[in-house]
N, C-alpha and C positions, 0 to 999 in steps of 0.2 A: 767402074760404077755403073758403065751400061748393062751388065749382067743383075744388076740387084733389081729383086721385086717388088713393085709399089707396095705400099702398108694402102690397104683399103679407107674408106676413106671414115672417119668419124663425126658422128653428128653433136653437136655441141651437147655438155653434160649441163643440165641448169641444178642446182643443189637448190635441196630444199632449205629455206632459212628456220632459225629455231625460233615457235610461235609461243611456246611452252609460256604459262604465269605462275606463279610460285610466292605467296605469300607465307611468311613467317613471323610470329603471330605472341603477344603476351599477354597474360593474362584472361586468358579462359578458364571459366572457374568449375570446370568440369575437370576427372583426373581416368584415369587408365585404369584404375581400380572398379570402374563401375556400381559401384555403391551409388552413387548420386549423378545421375545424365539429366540434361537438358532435352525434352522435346517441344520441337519449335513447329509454329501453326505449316511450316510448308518450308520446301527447301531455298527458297528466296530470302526467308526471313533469318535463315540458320545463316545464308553467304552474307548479309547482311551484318549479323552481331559478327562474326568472323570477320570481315572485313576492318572493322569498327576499330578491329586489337588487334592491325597492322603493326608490324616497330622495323620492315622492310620486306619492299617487294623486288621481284625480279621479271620483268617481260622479255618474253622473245630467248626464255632460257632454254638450254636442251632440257628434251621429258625428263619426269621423274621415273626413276624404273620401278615398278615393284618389285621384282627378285633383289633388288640390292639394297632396300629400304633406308638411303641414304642419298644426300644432295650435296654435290660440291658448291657451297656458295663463297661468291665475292665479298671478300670484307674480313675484319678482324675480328677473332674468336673472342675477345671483352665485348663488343659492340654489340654481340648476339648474346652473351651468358645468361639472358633472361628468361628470353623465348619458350614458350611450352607448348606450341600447337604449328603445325605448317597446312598450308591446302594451297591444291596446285591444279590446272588443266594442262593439260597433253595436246594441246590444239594444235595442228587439225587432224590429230591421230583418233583424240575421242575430247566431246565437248563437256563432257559431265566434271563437274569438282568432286576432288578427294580430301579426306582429312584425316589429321593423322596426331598423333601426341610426340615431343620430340623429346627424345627418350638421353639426348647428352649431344653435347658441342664438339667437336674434336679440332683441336689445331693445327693447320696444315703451313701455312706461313705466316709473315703479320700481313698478308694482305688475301688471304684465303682459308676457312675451315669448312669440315665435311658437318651438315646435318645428321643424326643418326634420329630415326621416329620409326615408331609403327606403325599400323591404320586404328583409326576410329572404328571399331566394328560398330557401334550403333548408332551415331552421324552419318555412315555410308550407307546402310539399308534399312534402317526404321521406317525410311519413308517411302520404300520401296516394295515394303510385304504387306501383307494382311495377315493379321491375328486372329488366328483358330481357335475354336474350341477344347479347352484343355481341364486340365483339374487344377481349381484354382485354390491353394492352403490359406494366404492371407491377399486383401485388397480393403483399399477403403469405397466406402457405400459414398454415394452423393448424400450432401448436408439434407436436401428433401427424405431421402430414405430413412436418415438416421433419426428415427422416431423409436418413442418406447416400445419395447420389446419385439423388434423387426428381426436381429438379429440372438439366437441363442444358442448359438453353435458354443461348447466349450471352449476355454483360452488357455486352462491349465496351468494361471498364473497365482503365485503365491498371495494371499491377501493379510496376511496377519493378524493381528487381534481382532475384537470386536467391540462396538460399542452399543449400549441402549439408547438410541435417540426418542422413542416415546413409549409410553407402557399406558396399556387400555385396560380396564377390567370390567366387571358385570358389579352392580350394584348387589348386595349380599342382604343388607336389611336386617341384621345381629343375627342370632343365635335363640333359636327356638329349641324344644327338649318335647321327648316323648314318652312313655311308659307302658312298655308291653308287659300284659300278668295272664297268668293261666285263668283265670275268674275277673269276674267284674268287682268293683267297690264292693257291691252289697253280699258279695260271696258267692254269686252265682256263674254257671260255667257259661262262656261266650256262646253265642252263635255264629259260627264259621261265617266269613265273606269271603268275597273276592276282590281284594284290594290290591290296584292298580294290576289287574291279570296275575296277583299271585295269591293263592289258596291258603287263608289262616284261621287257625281256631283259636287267636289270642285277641284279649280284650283290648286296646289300643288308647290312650287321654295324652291329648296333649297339650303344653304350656308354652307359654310364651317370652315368660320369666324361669330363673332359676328357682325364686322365691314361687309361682306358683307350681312348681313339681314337687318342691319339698311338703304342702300343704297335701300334694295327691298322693305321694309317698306317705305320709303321717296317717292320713284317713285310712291306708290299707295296714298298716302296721296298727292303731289303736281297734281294727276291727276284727284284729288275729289273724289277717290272711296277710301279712307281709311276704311268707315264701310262697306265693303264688305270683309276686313279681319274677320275669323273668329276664328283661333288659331294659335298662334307660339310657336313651342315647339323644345326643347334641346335634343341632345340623342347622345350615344354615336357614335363615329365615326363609330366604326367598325360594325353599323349598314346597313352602305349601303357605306363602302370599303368595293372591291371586295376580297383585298388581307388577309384583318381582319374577313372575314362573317364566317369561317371555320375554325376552332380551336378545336385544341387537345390539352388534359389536364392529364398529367400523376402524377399519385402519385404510387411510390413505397417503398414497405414496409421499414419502418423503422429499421436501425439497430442497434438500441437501444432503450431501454426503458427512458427518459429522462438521457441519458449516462449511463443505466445499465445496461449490457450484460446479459441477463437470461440464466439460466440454462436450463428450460423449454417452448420451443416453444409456450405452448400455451399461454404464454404472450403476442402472438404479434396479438391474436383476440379479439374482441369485449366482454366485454366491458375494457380491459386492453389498450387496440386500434383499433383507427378508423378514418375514414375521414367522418369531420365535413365540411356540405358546408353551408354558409350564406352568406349572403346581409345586403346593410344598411336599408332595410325593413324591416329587423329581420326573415325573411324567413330563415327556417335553414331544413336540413336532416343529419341523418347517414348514411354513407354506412362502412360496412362492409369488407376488405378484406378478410375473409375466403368465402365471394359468389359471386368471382368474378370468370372466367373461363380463365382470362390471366393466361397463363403458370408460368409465375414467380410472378403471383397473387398481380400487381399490379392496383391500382383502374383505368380504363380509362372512360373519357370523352369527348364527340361530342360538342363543342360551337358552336351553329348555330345561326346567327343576320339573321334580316332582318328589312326592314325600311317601308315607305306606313304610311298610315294614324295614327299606333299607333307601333311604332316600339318598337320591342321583343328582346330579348336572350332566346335561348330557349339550355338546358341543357339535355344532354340524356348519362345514364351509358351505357358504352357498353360493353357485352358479363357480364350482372350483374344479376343474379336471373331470369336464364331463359334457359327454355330450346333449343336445338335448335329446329331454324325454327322460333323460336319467338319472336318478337320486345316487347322489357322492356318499356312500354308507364305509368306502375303505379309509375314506380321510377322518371319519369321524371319531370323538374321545369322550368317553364315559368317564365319571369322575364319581366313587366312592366319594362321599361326603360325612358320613355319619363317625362321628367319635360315640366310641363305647364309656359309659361313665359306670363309677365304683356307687356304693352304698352302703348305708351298716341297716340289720336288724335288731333292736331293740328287744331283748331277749326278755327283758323284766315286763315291757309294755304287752310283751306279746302275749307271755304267759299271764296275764293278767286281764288280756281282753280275752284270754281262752279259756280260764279257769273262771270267767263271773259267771256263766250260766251253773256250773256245778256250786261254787258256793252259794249260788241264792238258792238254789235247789237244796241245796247240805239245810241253811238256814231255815227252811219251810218244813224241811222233816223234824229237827229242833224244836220246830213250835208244837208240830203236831205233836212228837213225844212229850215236850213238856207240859202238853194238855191234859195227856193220858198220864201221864206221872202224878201229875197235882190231883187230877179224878183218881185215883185208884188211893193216893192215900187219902184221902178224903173215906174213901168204901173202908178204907183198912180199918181207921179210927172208929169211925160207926160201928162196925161189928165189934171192933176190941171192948168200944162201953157198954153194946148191948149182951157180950157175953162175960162181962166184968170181970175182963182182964184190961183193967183200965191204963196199966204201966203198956201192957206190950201195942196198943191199939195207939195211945200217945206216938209212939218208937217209930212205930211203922208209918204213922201220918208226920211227923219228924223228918224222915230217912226223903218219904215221898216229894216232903215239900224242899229239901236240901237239891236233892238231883233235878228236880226240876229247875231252882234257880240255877244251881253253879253249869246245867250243860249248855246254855248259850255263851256263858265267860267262855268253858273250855272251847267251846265251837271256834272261837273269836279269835282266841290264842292261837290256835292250832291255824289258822288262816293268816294270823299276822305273821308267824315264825314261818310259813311258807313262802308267803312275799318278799321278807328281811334275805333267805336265801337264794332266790329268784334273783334278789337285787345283786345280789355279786356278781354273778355273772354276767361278763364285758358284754359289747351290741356284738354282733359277728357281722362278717365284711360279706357283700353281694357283690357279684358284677367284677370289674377289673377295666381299668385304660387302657383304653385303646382304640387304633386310628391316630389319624396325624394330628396327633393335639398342639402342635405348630402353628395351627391355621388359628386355633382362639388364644393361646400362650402370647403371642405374637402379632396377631392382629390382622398376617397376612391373609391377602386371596384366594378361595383357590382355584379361579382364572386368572391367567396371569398372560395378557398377550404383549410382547415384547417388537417394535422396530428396530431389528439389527443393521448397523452398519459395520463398512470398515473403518478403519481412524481417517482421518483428516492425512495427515502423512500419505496414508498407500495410497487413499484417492485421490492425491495430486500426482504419485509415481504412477499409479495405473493409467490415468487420465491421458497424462503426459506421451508414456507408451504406445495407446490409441490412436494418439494424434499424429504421430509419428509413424505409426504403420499398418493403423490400421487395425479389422475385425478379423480374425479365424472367419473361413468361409467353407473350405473343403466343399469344393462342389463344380463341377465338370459346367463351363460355360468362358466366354468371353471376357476375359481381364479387364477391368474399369484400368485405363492408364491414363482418361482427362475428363474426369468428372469433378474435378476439385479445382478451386482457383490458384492452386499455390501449388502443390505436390501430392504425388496421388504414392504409394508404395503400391507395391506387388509381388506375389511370389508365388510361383509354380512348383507343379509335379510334373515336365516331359511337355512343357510347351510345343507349339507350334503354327507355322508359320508357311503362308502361301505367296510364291513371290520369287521373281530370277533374282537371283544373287547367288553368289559363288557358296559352293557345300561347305566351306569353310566357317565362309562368314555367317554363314545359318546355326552349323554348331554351337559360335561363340555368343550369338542372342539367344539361342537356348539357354546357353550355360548363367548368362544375365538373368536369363525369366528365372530360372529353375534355384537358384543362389537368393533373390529377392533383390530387388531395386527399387532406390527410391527417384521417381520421375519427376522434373520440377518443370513448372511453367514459367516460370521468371530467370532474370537473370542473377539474381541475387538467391546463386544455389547456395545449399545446405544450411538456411536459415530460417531453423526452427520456427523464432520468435513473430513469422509473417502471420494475418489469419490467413485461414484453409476452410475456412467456413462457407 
């Protein structure tokens, strides 16, 4: 034993004791799916609610590893089967809490089971980066933002039927009529003007009744110039009333969606609503209130008539898609108004108002010959006595006084058996219908400005969708994720994010942004029914 060599000498080993804490945790109403996370004002308040949803803790345990993502703990695997969350420190290896979702219980004895969990990727570094600048698809605006027409980005969501919640029109004031003729009444040719900038050589009278055009029609037909009418046409009155030619046409917004008060203002723009204008031509436009410049952004409209040869309404949005300084001439709609009306000519009247000058003329020659006829026999007789041939001078003064009477009968004859034939033949048709004879058949408008909504239904599904996630934004800036009381949604194109945390864990907040989540500020996640207001 005196040959063996001392063992050097060793200094006491002090082992480190195990400081580790280890909370395991139930009912946290957050899940691993990231659809719905909790962000909490600070990381106090997040160890805090965790804390809260203890169901057992461990101190002074060995760490938790992350390469093994699993905790041997004390206790029986029923006693734990609830558990859905653990958070643990490593003390005094690192002082920071981790958290984690625990992904299944496993049995090891009855008086020991293994944890199995993953990490919380966004309880671990939320509160650790900073939010960059990225492309942002959907987020919701602060309730102050959300004002009429802030946002007009498309949503590209289906909206379904439609409904008229109000119908406007321009005051019409009936049905006036005109009568355009090659010549005037008294048969003389016009004198060309310039009516309303268009160049006419026709004579123009208009009525205001039906009853008084048939009177101005009958004057030209009893004065033989019937075919010198060339059109008579129908239009509305407030064509050429002074008091009707100028019309204002308001439409303002609606304050409901077919009776459904929205949450979100942008129900009240295109295509959820709008003002529809049409005719019974079927002429139709949209305009839009979110691009109107009225202050209370209601739609306004200029009705302007005029009458003349082919009388108009002519229709202009005003202060509508334009800048100042500049007149809206692309949105504006002309509207043909005039219906073409039929008529007959009186073929007996006519030839009769054409044929009196010749017969009173026929009848004048008449008289004069039967003047000269009763004189000459009168000469005949006198010479037959004074040459005493008293038989043949009788004959002749006989013969002279016969023709004289019977040629006004035959004159008469001959003029009545003309008229009797005249008379058979039917009046003959002028003109032909046409134009939208709809608008007087029928009694419609022909402005017709319509407030479209969607039904009552979508605008409580659209609403609802809104509320829940939010506006289409598409636009490269910083994510709203606590502008709202309740839960704010978000969704990205390639997030990003400034801040030490493991490349891992940075990936997988990416993959949250860029997928869409919805953020909540309370504890009582995924319910809708909170306000957000």
């Amino acid at each position: 034993m005196d040959n063996m060599i001392d063992m050097p000498e060793q200094a006491t080993v002090v082992g480190t004791p195990a400081q580790a804490t280890i909370m395991l945790c139930a009912g946290i109403p957050w899940t691993n799916d990231y659809n719905h996370v909790r962000l909490f004002d600070s990381k106090n308040a997040l160890h805090s609610f965790v804390a809260s949803k203890v169901v057992k803790q461990f101190t002074s345990s060995t760490p938790v590893r992350w390469g093994n993502l699993d905790y041997r703990a004390e206790g029986n695997e029923s006693a734990l089967i609830e558990i859905n969350y653990i958070a643990f420190r490593n003390y005094p290896d690192n002082t920071q809490w981790y958290y984690g979702f625990v992904t299944s219980v496993e049995w090891l004895s009855s008086n020991s089971c293994r944890i199995h969990f993953e990490p919380d990727y966004w309880q671990n570094n939320i509160y650790d980066v900073t939010i960059n600048p990225c492309f942002v698809e959907r987020e919701h605006v602060s309730p102050e933002a959300d004002t009429y027409y802030q946002n007009l980005v498309p949503e590209g969501i289906e909206t379904g039927d439609y409904v008229a919640s109000s119908h406007h029109f321009p005051t019409t004031g009936g049905w006036h009529y005109a009568l355009l003729a090659s010549a005037t009444s008294e048969g003389q040719q016009p004198v060309p003007v310039n009516d309303h900038n268009v160049y006419t050589g026709l004579s123009r009278y208009g009525a205001a009744t039906y009853q008084d055009m048939t009177n101005i029609l009958n004057n030209f037909q009893s004065s033989g110039i019937a075919d010198a009418v060339v059109q008579i046409i129908q239009y509305p009155a407030m064509c050429d009333d002074s008091s009707l030619q100028n019309q204002t046409i308001t439409l303002p917004v609606p304050s409901s969606i077919d009776g459904y008060v929205p949450k979100n203002k942008k129900l009240f723009q295109y295509p959820y609503c709008y003002a529809l204008f049409t005719n019974p031509s079927n002429k139709t436009a949209v305009f839009r209130f979110e691009l109107t410049k009225q202050p209370d952004h209601s739609l306004k409209f200029s009705i302007n008539s005029s009458t003349g040869l082919n009388p108009m309404i002519h229709v202009v949005p005003e202060d509508y898609r334009e800048a100042s300084g500049v007149v809206n001439w692309f949105d504006d709609i002309y509207i043909d108004c005039a219906i073409q009306c039929a008529w007959t000519n009186d073929a007996y009247q006519a030839y009769i108002a054409q044929m009196s000058p010749v017969w009173e003329a026929q009848q004048k020659q008449v008289t004069v010959n039967q003047v000269g006829t009763a004189f000459n026999g009168i000469v005949s007789t006198i010479s037959g006595l004074m040459s005493g041939n008293i038989l043949g001078g009788i004959t002749s003064g006989a013969n002279a006084v016969y023709s004289a009477v019977t040629a006004p009968y035959l004159q008469q004859t001959n003029m009545q058996a003309q008229k009797e034939s005249h008379d058979l033949i039917p009046p003959s048709a002028r003109g032909s219908i046409a134009g939208n004879t709809a608008v007087a058949v029928y009694g419609t408008n022909p402005c017709n400005f319509y407030v479209m909504t969607i039904t009552h239904q979508m605008a409580r599904t659209i609403d609802d969708y809104f509320t829940a996630f939010g506006y289409a934004t598409n636009e490269i800036k910083v994510p709203f994720i606590n502008n709202r009381p309740t839960w704010n949604f978000v969704k990205t194109n390639g997030a990003s994010f400034s801040g030490s945390i493991m490349l891992d864990d940075m990936r997988k907040l990416q993959a949250i942004f860029d997928r869409g989540v919805t953020i909540w500020h309370t504890n009582d996640v995924g319910n809708y029914n909170l306000d957000n207001q």
